[in-house]
Each structure stands twice: as structure tokens, then as C-alpha cells.
C-alpha positions in Angstrom: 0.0 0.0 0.0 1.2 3.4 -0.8 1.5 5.7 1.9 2.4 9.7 1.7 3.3 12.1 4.2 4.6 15.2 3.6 5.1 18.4 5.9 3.8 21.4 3.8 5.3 24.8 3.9 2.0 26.4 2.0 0.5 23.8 -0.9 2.2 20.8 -2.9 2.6 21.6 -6.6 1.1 19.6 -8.7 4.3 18.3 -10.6 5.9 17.5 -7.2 3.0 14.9 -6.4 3.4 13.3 -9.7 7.4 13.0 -9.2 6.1 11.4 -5.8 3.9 8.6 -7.6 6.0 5.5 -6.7 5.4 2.8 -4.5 7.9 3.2 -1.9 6.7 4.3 1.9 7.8 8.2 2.4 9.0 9.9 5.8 7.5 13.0 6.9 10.4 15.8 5.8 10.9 19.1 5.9 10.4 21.8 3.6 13.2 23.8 2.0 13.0 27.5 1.6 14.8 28.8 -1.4 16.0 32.3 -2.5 16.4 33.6 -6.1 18.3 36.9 -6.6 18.9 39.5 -6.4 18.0 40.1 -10.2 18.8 42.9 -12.0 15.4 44.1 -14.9 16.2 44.2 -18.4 14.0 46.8 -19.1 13.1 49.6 -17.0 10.6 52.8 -18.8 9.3 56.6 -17.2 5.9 55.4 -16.6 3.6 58.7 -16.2 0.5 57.2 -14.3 1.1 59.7 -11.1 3.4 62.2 -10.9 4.9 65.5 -12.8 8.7 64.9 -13.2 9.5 62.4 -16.9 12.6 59.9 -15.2 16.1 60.3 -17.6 17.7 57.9 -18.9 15.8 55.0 -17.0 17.7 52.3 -18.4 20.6 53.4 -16.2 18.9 51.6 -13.6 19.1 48.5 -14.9 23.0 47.9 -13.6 24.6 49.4 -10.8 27.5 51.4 -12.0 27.1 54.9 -10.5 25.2 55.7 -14.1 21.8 57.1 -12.5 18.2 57.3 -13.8 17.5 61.0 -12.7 15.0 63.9 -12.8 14.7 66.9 -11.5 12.4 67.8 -8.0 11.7 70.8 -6.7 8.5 70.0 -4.3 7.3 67.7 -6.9 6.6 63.9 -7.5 8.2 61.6 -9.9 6.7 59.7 -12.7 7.2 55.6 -12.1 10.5 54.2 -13.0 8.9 50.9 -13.8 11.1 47.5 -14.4 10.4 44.7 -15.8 12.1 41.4 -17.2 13.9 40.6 -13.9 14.7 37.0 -15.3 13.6 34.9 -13.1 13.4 30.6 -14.0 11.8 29.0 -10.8 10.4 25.9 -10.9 6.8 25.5 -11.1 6.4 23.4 -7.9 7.6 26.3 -6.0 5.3 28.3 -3.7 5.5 31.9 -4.1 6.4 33.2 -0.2 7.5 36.6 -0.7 9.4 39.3 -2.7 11.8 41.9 -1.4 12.2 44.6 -3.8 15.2 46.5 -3.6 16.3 50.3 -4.9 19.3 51.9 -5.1 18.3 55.8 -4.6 20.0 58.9 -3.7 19.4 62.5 -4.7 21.8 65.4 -6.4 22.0 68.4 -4.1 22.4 70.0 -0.7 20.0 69.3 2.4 17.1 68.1 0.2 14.3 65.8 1.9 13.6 63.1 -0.8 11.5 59.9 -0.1 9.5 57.7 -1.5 6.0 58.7 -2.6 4.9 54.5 -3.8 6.8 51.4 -4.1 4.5 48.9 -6.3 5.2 45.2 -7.6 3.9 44.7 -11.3 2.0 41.8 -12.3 1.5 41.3 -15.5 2.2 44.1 -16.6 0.2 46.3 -14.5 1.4 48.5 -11.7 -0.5 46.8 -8.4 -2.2 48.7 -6.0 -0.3 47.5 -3.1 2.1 50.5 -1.7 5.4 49.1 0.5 7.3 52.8 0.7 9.9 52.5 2.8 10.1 55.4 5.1 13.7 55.9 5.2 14.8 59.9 3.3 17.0 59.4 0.4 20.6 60.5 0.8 23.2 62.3 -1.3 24.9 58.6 -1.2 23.9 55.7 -3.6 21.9 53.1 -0.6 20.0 50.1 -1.1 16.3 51.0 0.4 14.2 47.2 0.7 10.8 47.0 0.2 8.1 44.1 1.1 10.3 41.0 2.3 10.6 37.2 2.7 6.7 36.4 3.0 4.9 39.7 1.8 3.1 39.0 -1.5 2.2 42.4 -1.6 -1.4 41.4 -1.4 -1.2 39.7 -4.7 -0.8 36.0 -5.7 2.1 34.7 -7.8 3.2 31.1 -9.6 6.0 30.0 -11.4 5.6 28.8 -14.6 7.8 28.1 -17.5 8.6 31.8 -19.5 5.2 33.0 -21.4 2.6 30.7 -19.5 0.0 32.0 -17.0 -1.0 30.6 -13.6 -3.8 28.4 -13.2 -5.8 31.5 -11.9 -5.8 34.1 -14.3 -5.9 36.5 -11.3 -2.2 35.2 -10.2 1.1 36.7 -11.9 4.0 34.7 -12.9 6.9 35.9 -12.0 9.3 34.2 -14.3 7.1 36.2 -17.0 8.7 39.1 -18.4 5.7 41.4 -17.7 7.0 40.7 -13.5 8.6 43.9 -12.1 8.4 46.8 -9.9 7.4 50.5 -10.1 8.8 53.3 -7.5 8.0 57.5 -7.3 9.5 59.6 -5.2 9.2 63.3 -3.8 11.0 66.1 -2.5 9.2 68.2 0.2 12.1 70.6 1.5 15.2 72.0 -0.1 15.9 74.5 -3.0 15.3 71.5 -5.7 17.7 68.8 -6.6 17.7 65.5 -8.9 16.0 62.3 -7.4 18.4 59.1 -9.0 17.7 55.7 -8.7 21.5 53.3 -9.7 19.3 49.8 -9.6 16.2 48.2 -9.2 16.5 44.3 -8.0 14.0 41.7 -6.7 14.9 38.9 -4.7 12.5 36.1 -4.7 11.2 34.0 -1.7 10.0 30.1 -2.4 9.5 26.9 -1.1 9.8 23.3 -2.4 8.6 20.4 0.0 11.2 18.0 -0.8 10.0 14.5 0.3 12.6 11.5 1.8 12.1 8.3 0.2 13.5 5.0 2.2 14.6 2.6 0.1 15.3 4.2 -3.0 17.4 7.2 -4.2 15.4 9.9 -2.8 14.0 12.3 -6.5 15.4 15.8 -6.3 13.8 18.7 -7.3 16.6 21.4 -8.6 15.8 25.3 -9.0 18.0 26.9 -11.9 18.5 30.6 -12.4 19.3 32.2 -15.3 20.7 35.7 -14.7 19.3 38.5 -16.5 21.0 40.3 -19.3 23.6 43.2 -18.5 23.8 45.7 -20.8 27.3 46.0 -22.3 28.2 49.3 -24.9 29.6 48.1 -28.0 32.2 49.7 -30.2 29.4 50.8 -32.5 27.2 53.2 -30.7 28.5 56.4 -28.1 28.1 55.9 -24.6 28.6 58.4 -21.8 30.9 57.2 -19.2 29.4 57.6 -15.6 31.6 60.6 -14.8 33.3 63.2 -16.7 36.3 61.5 -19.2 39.7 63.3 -18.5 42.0 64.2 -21.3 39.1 65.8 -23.6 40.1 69.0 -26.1 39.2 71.9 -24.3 37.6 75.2 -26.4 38.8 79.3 -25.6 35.2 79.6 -25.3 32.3 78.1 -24.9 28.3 78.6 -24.1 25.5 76.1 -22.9 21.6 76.7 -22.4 19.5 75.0 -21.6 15.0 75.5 -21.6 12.5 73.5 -19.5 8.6 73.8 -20.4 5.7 71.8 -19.3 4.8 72.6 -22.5 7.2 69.8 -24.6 7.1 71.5 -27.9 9.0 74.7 -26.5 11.8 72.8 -24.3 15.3 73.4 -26.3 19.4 72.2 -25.5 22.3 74.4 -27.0 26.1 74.0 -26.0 28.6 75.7 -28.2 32.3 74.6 -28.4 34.3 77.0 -30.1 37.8 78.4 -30.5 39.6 75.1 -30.4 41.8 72.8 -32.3 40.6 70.2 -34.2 41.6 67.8 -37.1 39.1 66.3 -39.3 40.9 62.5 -38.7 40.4 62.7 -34.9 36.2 63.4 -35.6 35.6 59.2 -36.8 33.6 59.0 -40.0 29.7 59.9 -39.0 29.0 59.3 -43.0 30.1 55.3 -42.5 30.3 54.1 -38.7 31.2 57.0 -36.1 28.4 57.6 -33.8 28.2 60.8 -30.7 26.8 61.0 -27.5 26.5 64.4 -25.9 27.2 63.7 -22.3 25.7 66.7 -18.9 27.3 66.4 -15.8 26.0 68.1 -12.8 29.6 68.2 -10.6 30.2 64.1 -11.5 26.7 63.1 -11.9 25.8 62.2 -15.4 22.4 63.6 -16.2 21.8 63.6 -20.0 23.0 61.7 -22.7 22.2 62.5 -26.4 23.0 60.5 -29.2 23.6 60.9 -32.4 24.0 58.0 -34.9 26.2 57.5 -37.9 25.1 57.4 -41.1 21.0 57.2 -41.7 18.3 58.9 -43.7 16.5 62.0 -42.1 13.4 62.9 -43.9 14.5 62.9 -47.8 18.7 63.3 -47.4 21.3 61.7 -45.4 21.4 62.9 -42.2 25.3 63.4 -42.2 27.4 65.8 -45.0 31.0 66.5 -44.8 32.0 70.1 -44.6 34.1 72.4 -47.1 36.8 72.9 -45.1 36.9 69.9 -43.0 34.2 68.5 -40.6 30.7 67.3 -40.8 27.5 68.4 -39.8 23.9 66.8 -39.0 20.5 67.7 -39.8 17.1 66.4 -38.2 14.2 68.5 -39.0 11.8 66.1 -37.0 14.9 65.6 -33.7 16.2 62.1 -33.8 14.6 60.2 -30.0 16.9 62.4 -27.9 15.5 65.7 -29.3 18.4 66.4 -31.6 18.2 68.7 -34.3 21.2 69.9 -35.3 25.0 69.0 -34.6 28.1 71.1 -36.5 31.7 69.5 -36.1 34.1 72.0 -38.0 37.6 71.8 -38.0 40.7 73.9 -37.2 43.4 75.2 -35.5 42.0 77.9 -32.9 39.1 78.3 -34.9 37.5 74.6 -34.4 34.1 74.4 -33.2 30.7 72.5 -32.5 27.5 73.0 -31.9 25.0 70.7 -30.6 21.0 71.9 -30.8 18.2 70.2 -29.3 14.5 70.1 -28.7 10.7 69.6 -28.3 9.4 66.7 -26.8 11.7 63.6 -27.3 14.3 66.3 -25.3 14.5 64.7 -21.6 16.4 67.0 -19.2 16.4 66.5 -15.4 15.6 70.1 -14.3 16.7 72.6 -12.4 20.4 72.3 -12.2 21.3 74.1 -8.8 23.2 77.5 -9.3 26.1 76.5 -7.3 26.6 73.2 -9.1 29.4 73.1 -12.1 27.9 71.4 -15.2 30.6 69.8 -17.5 29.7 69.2 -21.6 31.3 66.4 -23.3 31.4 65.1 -26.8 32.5 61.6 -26.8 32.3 59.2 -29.7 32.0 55.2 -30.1 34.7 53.4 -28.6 35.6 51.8 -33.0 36.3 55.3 -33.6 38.8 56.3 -30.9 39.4 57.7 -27.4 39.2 61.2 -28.6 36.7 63.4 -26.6 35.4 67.5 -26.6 35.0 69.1 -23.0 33.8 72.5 -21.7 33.5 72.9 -17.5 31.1 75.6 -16.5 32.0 76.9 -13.1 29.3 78.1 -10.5 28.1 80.5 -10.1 26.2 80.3 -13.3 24.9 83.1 -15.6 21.2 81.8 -14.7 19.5 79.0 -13.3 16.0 79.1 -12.6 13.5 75.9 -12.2 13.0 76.0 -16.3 16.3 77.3 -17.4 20.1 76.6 -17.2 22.8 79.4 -18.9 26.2 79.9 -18.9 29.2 80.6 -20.5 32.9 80.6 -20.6 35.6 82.3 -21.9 33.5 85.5 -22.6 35.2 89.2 -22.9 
């Protein structure tokens, strides 16, 4: 006669009873807890469900590596910097226990108050309704702030399931699925206005298999595997800001930078001028073929924009890239490439070199203001297939104006 007795840490999965289906006597047994994680999202999007202040750059908060998802607070609330894709693989005899979301969060500026506003698991796909702020003020330093833990569900129910399948109850998420994630806002409430940044979003998972002993027999295992989730790598083909300023660019005799916030999108516009510095056409790549830019902001050492502009391509009827008489190239995007750029002018010389970099309208994502007594550094930087060479201007505080919609300043004026 077959006889079964297990010790259950919540419910046997089905696919553990049928493993047990042999006709051998089984002890009572313990269960196993299990953790997966931390995992890191492979995607992670501005989401503007509440909230004022559009997130920058969110992708940065895919990886820890001091490169921030940021926006600009000045007794405001965020959007939702929502991740997804956290890669889990748990097998689906596991019982969901809990889930411990973690963020990495500080803010840019001087004795700010910054905290959370919501912390929200997504199931999928859907920002839930449970809310597991953590109470803790952000800091000027990168910290990991937890939220839910080791048997919080966060009022929801969960399954694991192989990658693209749904739970038995259509009401449960899956959290192997790639629509499984986590939202968080935040808000500042006293200060002159900083930047709220988040470095990473992770989730650790908390399950349980009931793992039976067989006597007589080999006892059957049941083995979790976890696939880790995708970091993003820059390749040799596309521009990438590093996470602080790069040392050894070209510096200009003079230079200019403004920048204009709107809540209307249409009106918001970027312009940094370069000018009066030494340049040779061979140390600008090949835009025409395979050399790619990214426009890189620094507030002090915190990256805050990054604009990109591709090589080669087809804006509206014409390439997008000429060469200039003279020596140089220059760019030319009547409806802004996705970061808002317009225009871009690379002109060779000796003491007369220059570049100018316009941006605007909507697709222009700016974490606003920039505090007065920050400095704000420019760089030009191009893919790493097209050499280490790099174009710099430092603008020292105080600044010519900063105000909560608009940034200028200039150097090397009479």
C-alpha cells in the first residue's frame, strides 16, 4: 500500500505529487525554503501614471554602476520608473512566499528631503495597488532602500511557470514572465530642488519546495535553476557616456550652454557651443560610415543627459550626415532624432574649431533645475571603433542663470 506524508510549507505543486507517484513508503520531511536573486530588470521605462517629473535615462537603472536614472524635484513627484524582465526561472512546484524589492536611490543636491512617494510590484504588466514605501529619506549617497520581504506577496498572488505561460488563476502573476517587475516615485518636500536618482532596481524572490525523503530508494530531487538577467554591455558601435566626466578631452577658448524647460514639450530646447579650439578632421571618426556621438551633462560628477547621435541614416528625404568644405561634418534632423536632436556642426581647425549641438521639443529629456552652485561639465565623446578622442567645456558656479525652467552659462567671454 502506498503511503504519503509530507510536511507542507504552503500547498504541494502539482508536478511534485506526480514525481512522488512511486510505490515506496515516504517519511515526513521538511520543507526547503529557497531564495532567487537578487535580479537585476532588463528593461526599465518613465511610466507617467502619477506624478509630474518624466525619469532620464531610465535604463541606467538597470545595472549598478554609478550611471543614474535621474529627474529633476523641486516639491514635486516623480513619474514611475517601472522594471520589468527581472529574469527569473523558478520551478513551477515552487510556492511563491515573498518578494523583497530592492532600490538603489539617492538625490543630487544639498539638504534636500527626498522619499519615496509608492513602491508597487507589477503583475503582469500592471502597476498593483499595493504600496510598500519605505520610510527611510534618500541620501546624497547611492543606498539600497528594501521594500516588502521574505513572505509579503504584496497582497497579490504569484506562480511560477515556465517563460510565457499563465497561472492556473488568471488573477495570479507569474513571475518568471517578463511582464513581473516593480514600479517606485519619489518626492521632494524641503530644499531648494535637486535631482532624485535611482542606480538599480533588483528583486529577490522568496520560495519553497517540500522536498519528500524516500526510504529505500534514491530519494527524487527537485533542482531550482536561475538564469541571470541580461547586462547591458556598450559596444564599439554606438557612443556611450561614461558615468563621470572622461579626463584628457580637447578643451575650447570659449564656450556657451543653455539649456530650456517647459511643461509645455514642444518649447523645451538644448544648446552648447564649443568653439575656438583645435581640431583635425581625422580625430572626428567617419559619422558618414560608422562613427556615432553621445553628448554627455554632468551636474559636478553626476551624469544627467545623454544625447545621441548615430552615424550614417536617412532624415526625412537626405542623409542625415554631409562633410563640410573645409573639413568637418555636420547633422541635420528637422523632425529631432529620440533624444531631441536637431542639429549637430563639427568644423575643423586650428583655434578656430568648433561644435554646436541643438536640441528640442518633446523627445528632449532633461532632469531640471540644475542648482546654481553646481558646475555642469559638456562632453562630446564618440564610439569606442572610432577612438578615445573626446570634446569638454566645464562651467564653473556661479552660473549666468538658473532658474526651475532654465540653465545658462558661459565661458571664456570678454
Amino acid at each position: 500500500m502506498l503511503k504519503i506524508r509530507l510536511r507542507q510549507c504552503a500547498s504541494i505543486g502539482k508536478s511534485a505529487a506526480v514525481l512522488l507517484a512511486a510505490a515506496v513508503t515516504l517519511a515526513a520531511s521538511p520543507c526547503r525554503a529557497a531564495t532567487t536573486g537578487p535580479n537585476s530588470p532588463a528593461t526599465c521605462v518613465d511610466d507617467a501614471t502619477v506624478g509630474t517629473e518624466i525619469w532620464g535615462f531610465p535604463t541606467r537603472a538597470e545595472v549598478s554602476d554609478n550611471s543614474r536614472a535621474a529627474t529633476g524635484v523641486d516639491h514635486q513627484q516623480t513619474h514611475y520608473l517601472k522594471c520589468t524582465g527581472f529574469g527569473f526561472s523558478i520551478i513551477s512546484s515552487d510556492n511563491i512566499d515573498g518578494i523583497v524589492v530592492e532600490a538603489e536611490v539617492s538625490y543630487g543636491g544639498t539638504d534636500e528631503t527626498l522619499a519615496d512617494t509608492a513602491v508597487r510590484i507589477v503583475r503582469s504588466g500592471n502597476i498593483a495597488s499595493g504600496d510598500r514605501s519605505n520610510a527611510t529619506a534618500w541620501t546624497n549617497t547611492d543606498t539600497y532602500l528594501p521594500h516588502g520581504g521574505p513572505s509579503d506577496q504584496w497582497g497579490e498572488c504569484w506562480c511560477a511557470k515556465p517563460l510565457g505561460q499563465s497561472c492556473d488563476n488568471p488573477a495570479c502573476g507569474n513571475v518568471n514572465n517578463t511582464d513581473f517587475g516593480a514600479a517606485l516615485a519619489a518626492s521632494h518636500t524641503t530644499g531648494s530642488g535637486g535631482s532624485a536618482r535611482v542606480d538599480q532596481v533588483r528583486i529577490t524572490v522568496y520560495h519553497a519546495v517540500p522536498t519528500p525523503t524516500m526510504t529505500g530508494t534514491p530519494t527524487p530531487t527537485i533542482t531550482a535553476t536561475w538564469t541571470p538577467s541580461p547586462t547591458p554591455t556598450a559596444t564599439a558601435s554606438i557612443a556611450v557616456c561614461p558615468a563621470s566626466p572622461a579626463i584628457g578631452c580637447a578643451a575650447p577658448g570659449k564656450a556657451s550652454l543653455r539649456l530650456t524647460d517647459n511643461s509645455n514639450p514642444s518649447a523645451r530646447k538644448f544648446k552648447w557651443r564649443w568653439q575656438r579650439g583645435t581640431m583635425q578632421t581625422g580625430e572626428l571618426g567617419d559619422p558618414l560610415r560608422d562613427t556615432s556621438y553621445a553628448l554627455c551633462v554632468y551636474d559636478d560628477e553626476t551624469l544627467l543627459a545623454e544625447l545621441v547621435v548615430f552615424s550614417s541614416g536617412v532624415c526625412g528625404h537626405a542623409p542625415c550626415w554631409k562633410s563640410l568644405r573645409g573639413g568637418g561634418f555636420a547633422y541635420r534632423n528637422s523632425d529631432t532624432n529620440e533624444n531631441g536632436i536637431a542639429t549637430a556642426v563639427l568644423r575643423v581647425g586650428a583655434g578656430t574649431a568648433a561644435i554646436e549641438v541643438k536640441a528640442k521639443r518633446g523627445n528632449l529629456t532633461f532632469p531640471m533645475p540644475i542648482r546654481q552652485t553646481d558646475a555642469v561639465t559638456v562632453q562630446l565623446v564618440k564610439n569606442l571603433g572610432s577612438g578615445l578622442q573626446c570634446w569638454t567645456s566645464r562651467f564653473v558656479a556661479p552660473a549666468q542663470r538658473s532658474t526651475h525652467d532654465n540653465f545658462e552659462d558661459a565661458l571664456g567671454r570678454p
